[in-house]
VEXDREN-2710 file (C-alpha; in Angstrom, 1 decimal):
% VEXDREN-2710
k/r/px/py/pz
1/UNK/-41.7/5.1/-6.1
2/UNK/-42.0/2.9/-9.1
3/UNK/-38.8/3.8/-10.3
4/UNK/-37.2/2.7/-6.5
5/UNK/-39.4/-0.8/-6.4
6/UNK/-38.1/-1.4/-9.9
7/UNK/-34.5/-1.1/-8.7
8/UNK/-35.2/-3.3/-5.4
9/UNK/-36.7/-5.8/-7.1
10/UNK/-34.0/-6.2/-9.9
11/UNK/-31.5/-6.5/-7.0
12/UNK/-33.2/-8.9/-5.2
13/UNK/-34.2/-11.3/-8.5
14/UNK/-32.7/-10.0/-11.4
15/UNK/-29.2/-11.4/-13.1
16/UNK/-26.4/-9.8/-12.7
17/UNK/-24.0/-11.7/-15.0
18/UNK/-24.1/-10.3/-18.5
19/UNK/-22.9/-6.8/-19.2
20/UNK/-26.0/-4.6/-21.1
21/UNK/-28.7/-7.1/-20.1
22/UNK/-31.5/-6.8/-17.3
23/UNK/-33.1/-9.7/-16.6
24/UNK/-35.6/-11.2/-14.1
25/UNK/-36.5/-15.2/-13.0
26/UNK/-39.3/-15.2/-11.4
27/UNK/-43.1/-17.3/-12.2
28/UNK/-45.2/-14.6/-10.5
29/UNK/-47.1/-12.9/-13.1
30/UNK/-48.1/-9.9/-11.5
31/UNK/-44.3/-9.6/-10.2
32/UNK/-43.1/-10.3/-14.4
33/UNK/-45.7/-7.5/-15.3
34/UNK/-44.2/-4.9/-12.7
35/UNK/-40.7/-5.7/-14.1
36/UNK/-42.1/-5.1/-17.6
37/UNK/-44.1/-1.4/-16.2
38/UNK/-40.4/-0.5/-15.0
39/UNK/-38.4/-1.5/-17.9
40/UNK/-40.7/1.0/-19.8
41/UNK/-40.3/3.8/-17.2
42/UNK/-36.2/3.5/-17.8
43/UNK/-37.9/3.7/-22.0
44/UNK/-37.0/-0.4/-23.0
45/UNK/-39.1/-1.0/-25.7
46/UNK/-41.0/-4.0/-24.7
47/UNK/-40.2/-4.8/-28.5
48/UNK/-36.3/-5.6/-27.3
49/UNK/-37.4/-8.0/-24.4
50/UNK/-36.6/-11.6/-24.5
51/UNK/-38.4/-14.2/-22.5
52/UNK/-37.5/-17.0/-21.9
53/UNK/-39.2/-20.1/-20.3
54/UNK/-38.3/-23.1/-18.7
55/UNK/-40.8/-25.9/-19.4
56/UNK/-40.7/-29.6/-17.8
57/UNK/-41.3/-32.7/-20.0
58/UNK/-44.6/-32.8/-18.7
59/UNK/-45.8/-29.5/-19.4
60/UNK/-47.6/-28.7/-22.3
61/UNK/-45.5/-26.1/-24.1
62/UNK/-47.9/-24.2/-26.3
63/UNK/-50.1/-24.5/-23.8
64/UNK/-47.4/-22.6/-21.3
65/UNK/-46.2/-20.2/-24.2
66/UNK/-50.0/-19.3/-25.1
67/UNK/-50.6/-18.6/-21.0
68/UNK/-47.3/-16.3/-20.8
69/UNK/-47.9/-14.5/-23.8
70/UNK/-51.7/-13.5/-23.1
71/UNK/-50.6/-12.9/-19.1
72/UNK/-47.6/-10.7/-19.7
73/UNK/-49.5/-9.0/-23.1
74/UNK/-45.8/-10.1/-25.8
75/UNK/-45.8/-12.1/-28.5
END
């Protein structure tokens, strides 16, 4: 079932572009650490994902970086 929701999900908010790349946008955290419990099911080391962020000139971005590392457990 987790396998399935992993694959609905990626449809629905995951890119589609880029040829050997799965990636998600999203600023849920619990739906970011779903994606991540998937991507280890299909065995992606969570030591090959990239994350990117996209921070406002009136965000604090340690502050963010520090709050998205911690929440979704990556350096």
């Amino acid at each position: 079932e987790l396998f399935i929701a992993g694959f609905f999900l990626y449809w629905a908010e995951g890119g589609k572009t880029t040829r050997h790349t799965i990636t998600l946008t999203n600023t849920d955290p619990t739906m970011l650490k779903f994606y991540i419990t998937w991507l280890k099911i299909l065995n992606i080391s969570i030591d090959n994902l990239k994350v990117k962020l996209h921070i406002y000139k009136d965000m604090d971005e340690e502050r963010e970086i520090m709050f998205w590392s911690k929440e979704l457990g990556i350096n």
